[in-house]
C-alpha positions in Angstrom: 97.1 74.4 21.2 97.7 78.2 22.1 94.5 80.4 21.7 91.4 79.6 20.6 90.4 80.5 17.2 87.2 81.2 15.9 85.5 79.2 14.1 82.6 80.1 11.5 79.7 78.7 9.6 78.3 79.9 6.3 75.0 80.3 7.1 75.6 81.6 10.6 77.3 82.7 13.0 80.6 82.0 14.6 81.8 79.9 17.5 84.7 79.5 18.8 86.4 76.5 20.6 88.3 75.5 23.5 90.3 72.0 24.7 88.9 70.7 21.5 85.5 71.2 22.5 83.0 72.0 19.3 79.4 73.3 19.4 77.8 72.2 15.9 74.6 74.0 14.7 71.1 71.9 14.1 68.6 73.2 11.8 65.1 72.6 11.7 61.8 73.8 10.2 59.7 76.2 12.1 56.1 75.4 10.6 54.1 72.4 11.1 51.8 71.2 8.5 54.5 72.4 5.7 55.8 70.0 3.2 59.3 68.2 4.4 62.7 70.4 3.7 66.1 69.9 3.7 68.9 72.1 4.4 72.7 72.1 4.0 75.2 73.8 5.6 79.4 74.1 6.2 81.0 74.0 9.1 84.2 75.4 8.3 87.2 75.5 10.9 90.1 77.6 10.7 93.8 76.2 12.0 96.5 78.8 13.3 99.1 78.8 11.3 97.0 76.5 8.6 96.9 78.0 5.5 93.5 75.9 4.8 90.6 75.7 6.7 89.0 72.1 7.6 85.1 72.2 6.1 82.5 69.6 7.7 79.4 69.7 5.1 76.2 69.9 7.4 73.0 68.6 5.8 69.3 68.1 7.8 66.0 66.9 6.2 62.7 68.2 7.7 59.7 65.4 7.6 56.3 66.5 7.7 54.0 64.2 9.9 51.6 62.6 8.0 50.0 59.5 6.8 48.2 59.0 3.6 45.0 57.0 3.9 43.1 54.8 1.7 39.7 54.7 1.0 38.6 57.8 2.7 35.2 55.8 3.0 34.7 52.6 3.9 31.4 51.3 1.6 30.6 48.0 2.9 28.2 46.0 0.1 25.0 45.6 0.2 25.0 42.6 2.9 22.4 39.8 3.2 21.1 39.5 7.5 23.4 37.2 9.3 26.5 37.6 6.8 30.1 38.9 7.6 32.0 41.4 5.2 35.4 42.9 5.9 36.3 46.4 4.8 40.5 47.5 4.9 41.7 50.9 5.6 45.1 51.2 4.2 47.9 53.5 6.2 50.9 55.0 4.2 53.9 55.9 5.4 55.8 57.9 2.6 58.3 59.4 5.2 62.0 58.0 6.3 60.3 58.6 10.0 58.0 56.4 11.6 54.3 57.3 12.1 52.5 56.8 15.3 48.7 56.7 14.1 45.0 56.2 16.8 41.8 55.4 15.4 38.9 57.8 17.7 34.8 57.0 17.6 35.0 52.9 17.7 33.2 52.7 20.3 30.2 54.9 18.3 30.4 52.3 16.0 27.9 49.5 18.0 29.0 46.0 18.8 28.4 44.7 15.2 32.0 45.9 14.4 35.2 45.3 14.9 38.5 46.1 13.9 41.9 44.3 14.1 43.6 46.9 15.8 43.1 50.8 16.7 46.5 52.2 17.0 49.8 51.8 15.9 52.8 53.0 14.8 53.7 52.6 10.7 57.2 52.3 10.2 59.2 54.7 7.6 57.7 54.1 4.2 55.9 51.4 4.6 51.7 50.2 4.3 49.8 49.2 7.2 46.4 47.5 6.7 43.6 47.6 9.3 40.8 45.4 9.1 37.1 46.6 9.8 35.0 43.6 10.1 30.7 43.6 10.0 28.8 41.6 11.3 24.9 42.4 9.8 22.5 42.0 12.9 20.0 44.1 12.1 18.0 45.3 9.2 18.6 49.1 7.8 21.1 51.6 6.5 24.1 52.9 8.6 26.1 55.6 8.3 28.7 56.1 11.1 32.4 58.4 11.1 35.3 57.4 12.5 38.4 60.1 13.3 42.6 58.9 12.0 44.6 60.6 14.5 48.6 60.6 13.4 51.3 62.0 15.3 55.1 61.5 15.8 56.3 58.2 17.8 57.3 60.3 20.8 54.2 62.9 20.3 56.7 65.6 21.1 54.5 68.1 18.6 51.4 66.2 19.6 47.9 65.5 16.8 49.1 67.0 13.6 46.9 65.2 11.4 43.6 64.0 11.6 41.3 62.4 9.0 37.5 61.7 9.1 36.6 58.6 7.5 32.7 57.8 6.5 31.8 54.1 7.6 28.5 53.1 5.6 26.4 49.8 5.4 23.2 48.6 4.0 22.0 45.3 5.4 19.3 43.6 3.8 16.8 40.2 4.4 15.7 37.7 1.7 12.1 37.6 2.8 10.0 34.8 0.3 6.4 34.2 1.6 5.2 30.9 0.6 1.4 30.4 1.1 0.2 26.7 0.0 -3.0 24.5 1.0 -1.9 23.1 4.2 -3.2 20.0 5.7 -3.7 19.0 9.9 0.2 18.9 10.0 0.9 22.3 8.1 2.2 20.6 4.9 1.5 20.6 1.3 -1.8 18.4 1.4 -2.4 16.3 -2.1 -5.0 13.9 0.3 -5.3 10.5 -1.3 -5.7 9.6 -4.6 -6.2 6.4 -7.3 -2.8 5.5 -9.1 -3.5 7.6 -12.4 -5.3 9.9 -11.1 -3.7 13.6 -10.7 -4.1 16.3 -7.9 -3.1 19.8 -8.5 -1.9 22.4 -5.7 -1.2 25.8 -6.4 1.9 27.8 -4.5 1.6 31.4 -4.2 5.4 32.9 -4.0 5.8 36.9 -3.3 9.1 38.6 -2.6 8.2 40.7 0.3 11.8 42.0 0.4 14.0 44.9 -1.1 15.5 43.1 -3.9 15.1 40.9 -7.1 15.6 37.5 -5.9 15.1 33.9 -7.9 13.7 30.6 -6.5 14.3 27.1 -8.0 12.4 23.9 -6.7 14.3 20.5 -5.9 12.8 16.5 -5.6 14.7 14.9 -3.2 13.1 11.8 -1.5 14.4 9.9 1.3 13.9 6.2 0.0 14.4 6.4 -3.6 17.6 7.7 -5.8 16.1 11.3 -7.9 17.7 14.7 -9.1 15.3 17.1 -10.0 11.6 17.1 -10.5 10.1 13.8 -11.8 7.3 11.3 -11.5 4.8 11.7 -9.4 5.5 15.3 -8.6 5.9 18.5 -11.7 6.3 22.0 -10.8 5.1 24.1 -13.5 7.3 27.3 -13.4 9.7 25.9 -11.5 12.5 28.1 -11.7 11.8 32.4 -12.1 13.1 35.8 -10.6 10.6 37.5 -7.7 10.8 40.8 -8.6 10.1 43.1 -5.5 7.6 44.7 -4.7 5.4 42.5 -7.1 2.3 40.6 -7.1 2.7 36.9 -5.8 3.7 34.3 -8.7 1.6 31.1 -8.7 3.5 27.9 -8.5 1.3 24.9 -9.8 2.5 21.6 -8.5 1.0 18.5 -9.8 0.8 14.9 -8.2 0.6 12.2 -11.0 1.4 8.8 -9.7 2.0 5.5 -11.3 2.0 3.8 -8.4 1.2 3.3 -5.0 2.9 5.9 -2.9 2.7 6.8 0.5 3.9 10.5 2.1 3.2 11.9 5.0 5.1 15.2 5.9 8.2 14.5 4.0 10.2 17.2 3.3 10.8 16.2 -0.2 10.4 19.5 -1.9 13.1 22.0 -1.7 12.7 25.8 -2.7 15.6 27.3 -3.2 16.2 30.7 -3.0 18.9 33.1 -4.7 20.5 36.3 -3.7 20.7 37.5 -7.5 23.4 40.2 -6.1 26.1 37.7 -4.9 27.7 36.2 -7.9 27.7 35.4 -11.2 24.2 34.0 -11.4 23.5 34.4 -7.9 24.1 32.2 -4.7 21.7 30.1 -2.9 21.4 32.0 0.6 18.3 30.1 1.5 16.5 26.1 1.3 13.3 26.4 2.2 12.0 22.6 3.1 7.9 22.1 1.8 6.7 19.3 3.6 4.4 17.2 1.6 1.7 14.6 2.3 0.1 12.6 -0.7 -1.1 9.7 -0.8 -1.7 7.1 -3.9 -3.2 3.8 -4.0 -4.6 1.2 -5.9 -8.6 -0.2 -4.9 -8.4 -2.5 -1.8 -11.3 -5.0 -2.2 -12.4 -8.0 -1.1 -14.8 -10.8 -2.1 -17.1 -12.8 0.0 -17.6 -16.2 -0.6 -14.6 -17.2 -2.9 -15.0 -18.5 -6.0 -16.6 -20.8 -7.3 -20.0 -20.0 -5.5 -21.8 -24.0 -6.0 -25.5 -24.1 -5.7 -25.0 -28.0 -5.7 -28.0 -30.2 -7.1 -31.0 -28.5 -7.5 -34.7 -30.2 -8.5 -35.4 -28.7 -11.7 -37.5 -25.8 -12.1 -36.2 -24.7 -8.8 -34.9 -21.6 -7.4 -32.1 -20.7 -5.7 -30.3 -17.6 -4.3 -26.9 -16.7 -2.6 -25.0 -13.5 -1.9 -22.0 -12.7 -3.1 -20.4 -9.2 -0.7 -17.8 -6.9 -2.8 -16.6 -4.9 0.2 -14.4 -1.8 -0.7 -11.2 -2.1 2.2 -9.5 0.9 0.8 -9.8 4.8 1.5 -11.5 6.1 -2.1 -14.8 5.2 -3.8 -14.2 2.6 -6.3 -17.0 0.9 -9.5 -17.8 -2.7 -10.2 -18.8 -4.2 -12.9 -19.6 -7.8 -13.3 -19.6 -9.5 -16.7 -19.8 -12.3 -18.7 -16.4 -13.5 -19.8 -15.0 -12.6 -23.0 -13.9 -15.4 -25.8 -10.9 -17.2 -25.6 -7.4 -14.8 -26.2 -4.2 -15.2 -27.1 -1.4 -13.9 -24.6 -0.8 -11.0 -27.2 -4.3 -9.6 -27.3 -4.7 -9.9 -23.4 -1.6 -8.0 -23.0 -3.1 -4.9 -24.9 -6.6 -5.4 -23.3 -8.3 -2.1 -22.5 -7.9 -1.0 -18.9 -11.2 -0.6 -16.8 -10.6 2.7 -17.0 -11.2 2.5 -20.8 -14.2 0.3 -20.9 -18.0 1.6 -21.4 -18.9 0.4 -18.2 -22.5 -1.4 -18.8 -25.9 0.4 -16.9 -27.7 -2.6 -17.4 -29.3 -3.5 -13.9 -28.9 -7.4 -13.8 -27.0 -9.8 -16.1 -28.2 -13.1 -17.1 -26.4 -16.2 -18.5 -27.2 -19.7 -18.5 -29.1 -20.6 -15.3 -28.1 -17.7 -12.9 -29.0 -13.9 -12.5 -26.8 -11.8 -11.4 -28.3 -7.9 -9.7 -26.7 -5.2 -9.5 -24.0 -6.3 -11.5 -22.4 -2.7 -11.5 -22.5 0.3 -8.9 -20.3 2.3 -6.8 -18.9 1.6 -3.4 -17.7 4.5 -0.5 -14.6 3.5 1.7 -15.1 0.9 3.4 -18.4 0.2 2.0 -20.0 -3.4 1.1 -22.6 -4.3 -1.6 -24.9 -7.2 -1.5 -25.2 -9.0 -4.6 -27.5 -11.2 -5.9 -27.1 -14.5 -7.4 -30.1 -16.1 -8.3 -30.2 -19.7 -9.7 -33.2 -21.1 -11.9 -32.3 -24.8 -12.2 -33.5 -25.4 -15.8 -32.8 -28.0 -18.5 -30.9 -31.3 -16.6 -27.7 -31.7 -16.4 -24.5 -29.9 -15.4 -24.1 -25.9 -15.6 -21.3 -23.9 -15.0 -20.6 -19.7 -16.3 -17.5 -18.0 -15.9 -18.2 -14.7 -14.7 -15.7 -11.2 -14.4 -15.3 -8.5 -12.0 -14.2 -5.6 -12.6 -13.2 -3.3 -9.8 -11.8 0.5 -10.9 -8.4 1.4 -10.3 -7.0 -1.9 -8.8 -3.6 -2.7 -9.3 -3.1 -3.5 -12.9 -1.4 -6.7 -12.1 -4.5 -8.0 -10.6 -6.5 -10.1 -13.1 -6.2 -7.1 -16.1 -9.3 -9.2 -17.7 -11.3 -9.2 -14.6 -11.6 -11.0 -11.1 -12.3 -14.4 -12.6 -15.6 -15.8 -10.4 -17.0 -19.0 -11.4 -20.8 -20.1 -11.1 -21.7 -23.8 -11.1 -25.4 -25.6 -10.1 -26.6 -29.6 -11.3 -30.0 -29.4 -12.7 -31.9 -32.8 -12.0 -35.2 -34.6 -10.9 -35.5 -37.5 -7.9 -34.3 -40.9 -9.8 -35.7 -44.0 -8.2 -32.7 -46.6 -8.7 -35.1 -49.9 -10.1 -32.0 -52.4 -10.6 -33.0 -55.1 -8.4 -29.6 -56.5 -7.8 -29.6 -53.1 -5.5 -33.0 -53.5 -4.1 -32.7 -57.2 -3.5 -29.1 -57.1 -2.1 -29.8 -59.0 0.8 -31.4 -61.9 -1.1 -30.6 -64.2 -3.7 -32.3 -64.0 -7.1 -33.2 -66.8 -9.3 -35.6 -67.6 -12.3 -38.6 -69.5 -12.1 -37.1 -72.4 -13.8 -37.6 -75.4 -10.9 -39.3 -73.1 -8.9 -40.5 -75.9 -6.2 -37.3 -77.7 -5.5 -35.2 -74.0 -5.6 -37.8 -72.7 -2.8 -36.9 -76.3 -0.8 -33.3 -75.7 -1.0 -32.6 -72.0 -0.8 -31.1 -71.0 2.5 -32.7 -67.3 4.9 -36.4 -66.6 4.6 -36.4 -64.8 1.2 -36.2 -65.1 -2.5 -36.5 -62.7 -5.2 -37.6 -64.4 -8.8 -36.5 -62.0 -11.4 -39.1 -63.9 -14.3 -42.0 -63.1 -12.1 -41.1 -59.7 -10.7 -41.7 -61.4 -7.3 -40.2 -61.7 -3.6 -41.5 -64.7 -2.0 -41.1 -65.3 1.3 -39.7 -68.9 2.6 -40.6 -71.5 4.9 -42.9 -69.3 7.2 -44.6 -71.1 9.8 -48.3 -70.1 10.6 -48.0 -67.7 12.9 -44.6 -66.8 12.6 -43.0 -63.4 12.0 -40.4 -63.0 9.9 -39.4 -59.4 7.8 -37.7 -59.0 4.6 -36.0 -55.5 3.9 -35.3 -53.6 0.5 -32.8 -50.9 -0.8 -34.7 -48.1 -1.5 -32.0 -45.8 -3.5 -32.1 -42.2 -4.9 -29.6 -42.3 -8.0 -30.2 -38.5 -8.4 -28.2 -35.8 -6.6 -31.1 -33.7 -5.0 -33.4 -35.4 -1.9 -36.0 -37.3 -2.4 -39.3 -38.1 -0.7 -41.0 -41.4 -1.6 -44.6 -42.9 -0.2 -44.5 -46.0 0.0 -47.4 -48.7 -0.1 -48.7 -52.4 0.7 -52.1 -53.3 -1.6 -53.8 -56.7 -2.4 -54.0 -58.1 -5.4 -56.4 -56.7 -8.0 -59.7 -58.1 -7.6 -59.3 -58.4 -4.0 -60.3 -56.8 -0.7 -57.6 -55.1 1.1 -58.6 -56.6 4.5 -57.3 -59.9 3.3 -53.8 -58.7 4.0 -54.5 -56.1 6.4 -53.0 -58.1 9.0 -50.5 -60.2 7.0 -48.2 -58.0 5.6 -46.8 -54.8 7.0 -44.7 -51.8 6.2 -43.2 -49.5 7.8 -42.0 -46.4 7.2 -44.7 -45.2 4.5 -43.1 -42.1 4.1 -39.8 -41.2 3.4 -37.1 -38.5 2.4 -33.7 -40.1 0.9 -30.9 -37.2 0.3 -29.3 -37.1 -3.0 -27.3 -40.1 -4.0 -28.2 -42.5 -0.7 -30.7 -44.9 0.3 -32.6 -46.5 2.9 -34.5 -49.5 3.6 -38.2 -50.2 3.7 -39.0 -53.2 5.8 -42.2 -55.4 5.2 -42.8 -58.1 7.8 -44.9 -61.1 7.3 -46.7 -63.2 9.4 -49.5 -65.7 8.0 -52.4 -66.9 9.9 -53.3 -69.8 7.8 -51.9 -72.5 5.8 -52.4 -70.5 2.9 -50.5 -68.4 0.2 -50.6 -64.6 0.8 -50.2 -62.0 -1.8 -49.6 -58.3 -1.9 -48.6 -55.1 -4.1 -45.4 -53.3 -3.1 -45.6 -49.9 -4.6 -42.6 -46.8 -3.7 -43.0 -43.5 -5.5 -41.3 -40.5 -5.6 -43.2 -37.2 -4.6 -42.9 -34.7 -7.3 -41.3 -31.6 -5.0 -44.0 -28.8 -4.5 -41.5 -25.6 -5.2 -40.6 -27.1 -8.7 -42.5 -25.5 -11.2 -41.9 -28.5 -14.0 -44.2 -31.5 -13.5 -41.6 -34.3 -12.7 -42.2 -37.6 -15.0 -44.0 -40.4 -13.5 -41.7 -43.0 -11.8 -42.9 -46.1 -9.2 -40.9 -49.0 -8.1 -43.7 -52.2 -8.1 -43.0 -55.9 -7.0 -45.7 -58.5 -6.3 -44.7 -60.3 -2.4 -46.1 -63.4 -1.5 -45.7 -65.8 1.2 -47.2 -69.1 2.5 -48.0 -70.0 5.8 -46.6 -74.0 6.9 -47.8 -76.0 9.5 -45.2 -78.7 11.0 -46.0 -82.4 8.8 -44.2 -85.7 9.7 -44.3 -88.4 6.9 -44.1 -92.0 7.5 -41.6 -93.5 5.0 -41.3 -96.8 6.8 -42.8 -99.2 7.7 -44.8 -98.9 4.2 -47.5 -101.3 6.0 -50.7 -99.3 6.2 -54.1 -100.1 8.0 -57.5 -100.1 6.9 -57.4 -96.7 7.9 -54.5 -95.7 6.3 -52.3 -95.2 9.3 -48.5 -96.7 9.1 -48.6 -100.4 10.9 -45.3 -102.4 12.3 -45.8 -105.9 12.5 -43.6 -108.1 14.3 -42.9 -111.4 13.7 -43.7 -114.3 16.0 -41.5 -114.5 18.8 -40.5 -116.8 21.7 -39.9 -115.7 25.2 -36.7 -113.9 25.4 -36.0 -113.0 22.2 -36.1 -110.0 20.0 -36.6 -108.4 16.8 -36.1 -104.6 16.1 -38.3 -102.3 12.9 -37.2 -99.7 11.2 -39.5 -96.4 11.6 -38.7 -93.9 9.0 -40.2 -90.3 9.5 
């Protein structure tokens, strides 16, 4: 090319080149921290014998090394204990150059943080996020600084920014003290109570932390289908905001059942509480279970004997007692009241009967209708309590009695009897009867009239006759001697026992010892229950050829513990008998001597032959 030429720049100096070897000129800026520049320059080369010179335009931008970062504070919220929150720090890049950027004091910040990474490079004009996460451990205010460290990817001019960014939390608790009437198992104790009744239980609520927070109670129950607060349980107030640093707020909570029900420690009763600073309206951030134990039930009874209680026949003018035992079988007092029962109803007006609850209950100390008396008839009985009640029976005017009685027991189960415990009464007033028909008496005998009296006594058959004409039992065909016994049906036609004396007397006029040792009787005495009989037996046995005659006499005994004099009733028959000695009559021959005894005469007869005589006896 010949010899070199020089070459020169407009904004510097010259160079010159050789075997086409060029030394271009690089520019750059001489501060740090100073806001990116660019510069421009020719490179300008001049050509022997080249009338023009060949320009190369130079041109060079200066970047300044820095990142623009956003928030310069990171303000996590107010956090409730055990939550999470995420703050982001956002890294621009505004350059052409890549950043290389280093997050310093991490490890100042405790354990409860975290971040998803702490260094980086941010590429030429471009965001980068970085995630600060917090986990809220512990109660209090933090305030802790964390140092951005940028510099350039190969950190040729080393830190040349650094920012110092604030990292601040407030963590909070939701701290609601609930203080109740607890019961053996620490739960909201209603005890037992009657269906109807109501129990109320007061809740005391305070907010004993640093914020306004708002409760609500739920009903939810395990074995039947409910949403929010009904039968048996109301909350009064049962939704309201807990200011802090207030008094406590009493929370009534009333048990009304309508039936039976039976809870033990069920947590049925949800408080809910709500972190007023989370939301529209707030969130629930806590359920706070109450167990509750309540207890309804209707009165448990029992009543000894059942009805009907049946004195049975009584004599009248007699008394009579029994006990009747109203035991209480459940866990709460409960009243009785026993009453005569009301007139006759029709379905419609038993239907809106008063309750027991809504009847004047009576003071009166006994009740009496008809032939009983009934004391106490009302009172109170503890759990599992009896009383003894006294029914008293004063057989009066004869016949038949029987009283429908009532008892009312408080807060049994409506269903049960809604008029009363029907309990019936029954007792037969009567006197001993002494049955007189004599077909009964005489049973074992026939009975005739007195019409051919001789030739009926030769032909009756058995050892006895009763003649109804004569009110009479004779005996038959007795030999002297001989000891024959007739028996009689002694009955009682009423329903109650009944003692007779009985008797054997001679004939008016005439000494007893005349029959002393003809006729006897056995028993004398006697006790025949109600409705039965037995026999008396007289035996006979005559010492002469004579007739015999006696009084039969059977009375009943008036009893001793009736206080009405009985009316006079005896059972009287004559009994006579005649005493036979064995006779033979001669019919034939009809041939008598002078003496009168029978004579057979036989005819003349020869030797050897023979004549035969009837003898007729």
């Amino acid at each position: 090319m010949g010899k070199p030429q020089q070459v020169k720049t407009d904004n510097g100096p010259a160079y010159t080149g050789r075997n086409r070897k060029w030394k271009a000129v690089v520019w750059s800026p001489t501060q740090r921290g100073v806001e990116a520049t660019e510069g421009q320059d020719n490179l300008i080369y001049w050509i022997k014998d080249n009338p023009e010179p060949v320009v190369f335009r130079l041109c060079c931008e200066g970047v300044q090394v820095k990142l623009r970062v956003s928030p310069q504070e990171l303000h996590f919220n107010k956090l409730l204990l055990h939550r999470t929150d995420t703050q982001t720090l956002v890294l621009r890049n505004d350059s052409p150059l890549p950043m290389a950027w280093h997050l310093s004091g991490l490890d100042d910040l405790g354990e409860h943080f975290s971040v998803s990474q702490g260094g980086g490079i941010v590429g030429p004009r471009t965001d980068f996020e970085v995630k600060l996460d917090f986990k809220a451990e512990k109660i209090g205010i933090m305030n802790k600084m964390i140092r951005l460290e940028v510099s350039d990817t190969e950190n040729i001019l080393g830190i040349v920014q650094a920012e110092t960014i604030k990292v601040s939390v407030e963590v909070y608790d939701v701290n609601l003290s609930i203080n109740m009437p607890e019961g053996p198992d620490g739960s909201l104790e209603f005890g037992t109570i009657n269906v109807l009744d109501n129990k109320k239980q007061v809740l005391s609520l305070k907010n004993k932390g640093l914020y306004d927070i708002e409760y609500s109670f739920k009903l939810t129950t395990g074995s039947a289908k409910r949403g929010d607060l009904e039968s048996p349980f109301t909350v009064q107030l049962q939704r309201a905001v807990l200011k802090a640093s207030r008094p406590p707020v009493k929370v009534e909570v009333l048990f009304h059942p309508t039936t039976e029900v039976f809870l033990e420690s069920k947590p049925i009763l949800l408080c809910q509480v709500i972190d007023l600073k989370w939301g529209q309206g707030g969130e629930t951030v806590a359920t706070i279970p109450v167990r509750v134990s309540a207890r309804a039930v209707y009165s448990k009874y029992s009543i000894e004997p059942a009805s009907p209680i049946d004195f049975g026949a009584m004599v009248q003018g007699t008394k009579k007692s029994q006990v009747l035992i109203v035991e209480n079988k459940g866990a709460l007092n409960f009243k009785f009241l026993i009453r005569q029962a009301p007139p006759l109803q029709s379905s419609q007006q038993e239907e809106s009967a008063p309750s027991i609850r809504e009847r004047k209950r009576s003071t009166q100390a006994q009740l009496t209708v008809g032939m009983f008396t009934v004391s106490p008839c009302s009172g109170s009985i503890g759990p599992w309590g009896q009383q003894k009640i006294t029914v008293d029976c004063n057989a009066g005017a004869e016949g038949k009695c029987e009283e429908q009685l009532y008892i009312d027991i408080s807060n049994r189960d409506p269903k049960d009897n809604p008029l009363g415990i029907p309990f019936t009464l029954t007792a037969e007033s009567c006197f001993p009867a002494l049955v007189e028909d004599v077909t009964s008496i005489f049973e074992q005998y026939p009975i005739h009239s007195n019409v051919n009296l001789r030739q009926m006594l030769q032909s009756v058959q058995g050892n006895g006759v009763f003649i109804r004409d004569d009110n009479k039992f004779i005996f038959t065909k007795v030999q002297v001697g001989q000891r024959v016994t007739a028996r009689f049906k002694i009955s009682n036609g009423s329903s109650v026992p009944c003692d007779m004396v009985l008797s054997i007397k001679a004939m008016p006029g005439e000494p007893h010892s005349l029959i002393s040792d003809i006729f006897k009787l056995d028993p004398v005495e006697m006790s025949i229950p109600g409705l039965s009989h037995t026999f008396a037996t007289v035996t006979f046995t005559p010492e002469q050829k004579e007739d015999y005659q006696c009084t039969f006499t059977a009375s009943p005994v008036s009893p001793k513990s009736s206080s009405m004099k009985m009316k006079p009733q005896h059972l009287t028959f004559t009994i006579s008998g005649e005493g036979h000695v064995p006779q033979v009559t001669v019919k034939c021959p009809g041939l008598r001597s002078k003496r009168g005894n029978p004579v057979l005469r036989f005819r003349r007869l020869l030797l050897g032959d023979s004549q035969t005589l009837p003898l007729v006896l």
